[in-house]
N, C-alpha and C positions, 0 to 999 in steps of 0.2 A: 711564808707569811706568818707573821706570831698570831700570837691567841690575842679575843679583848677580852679583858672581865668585864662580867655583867653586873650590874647593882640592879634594885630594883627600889625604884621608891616606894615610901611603907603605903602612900594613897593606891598606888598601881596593887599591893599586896592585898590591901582589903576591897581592894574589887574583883581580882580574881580569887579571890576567900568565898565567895558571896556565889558563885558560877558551880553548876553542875562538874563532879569531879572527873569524869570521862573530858569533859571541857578541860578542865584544867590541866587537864595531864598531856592534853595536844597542845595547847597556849605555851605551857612550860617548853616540851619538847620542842617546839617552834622557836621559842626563847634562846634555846640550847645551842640550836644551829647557825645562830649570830657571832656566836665565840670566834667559829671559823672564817664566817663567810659573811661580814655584817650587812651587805650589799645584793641578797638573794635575788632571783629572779623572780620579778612581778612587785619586786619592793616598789613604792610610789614615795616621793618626797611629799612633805606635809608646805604647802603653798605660807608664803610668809615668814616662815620658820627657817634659818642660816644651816642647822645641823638635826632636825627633826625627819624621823622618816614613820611608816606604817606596813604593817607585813597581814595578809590575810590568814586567818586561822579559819577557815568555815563562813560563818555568820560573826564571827569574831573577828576582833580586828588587834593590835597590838603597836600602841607605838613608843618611838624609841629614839632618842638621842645619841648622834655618835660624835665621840671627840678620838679623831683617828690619832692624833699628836699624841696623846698618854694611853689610847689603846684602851678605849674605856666605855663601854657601849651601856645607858641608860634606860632600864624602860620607865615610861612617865607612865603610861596610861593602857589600861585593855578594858575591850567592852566590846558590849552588841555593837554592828555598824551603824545601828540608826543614833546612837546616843555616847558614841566613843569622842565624837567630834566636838559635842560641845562642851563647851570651857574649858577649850585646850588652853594652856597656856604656856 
């Protein structure tokens, strides 16, 4: 199976900017393991969304965009679970 690149949107950037950096450095690692396996186990689809999914980091949450066609995995958004969800878009 190839690798995806990961991009990271700069909104998604300056919110895990903002997270204790012991957080950070699990969120990223979490991140990491997307490349391989974009489809982890316990991954949840995001309801509504055609190519949105979400990955649990702790109390964190991480979610992310896959376009398997160009092999291109996006994260949109990371945040505490109670406040990741709104104004998904």
């Amino acid at each position: 199976m190839a690798c995806f690149e990961i991009q990271w949107k700069a909104s998604a950037k300056r919110e895990l900017k903002k997270l204790e950096p012991v957080v950070i450095k699990r969120i990223i690692e979490a991140a990491e393991t997307l490349r391989d396996m974009p489809y982890p186990q316990g991954v949840k689809k995001i309801q509504g969304a055609e190519h949105t999914y979400r990955i649990r980091v702790g109390q964190y949450r991480v979610v992310y965009s896959v376009e398997a066609n160009i092999l291109l995995i996006e994260i949109i958004k990371v945040g505490h679970r109670k406040e990741v969800y709104q104004n998904l878009s």
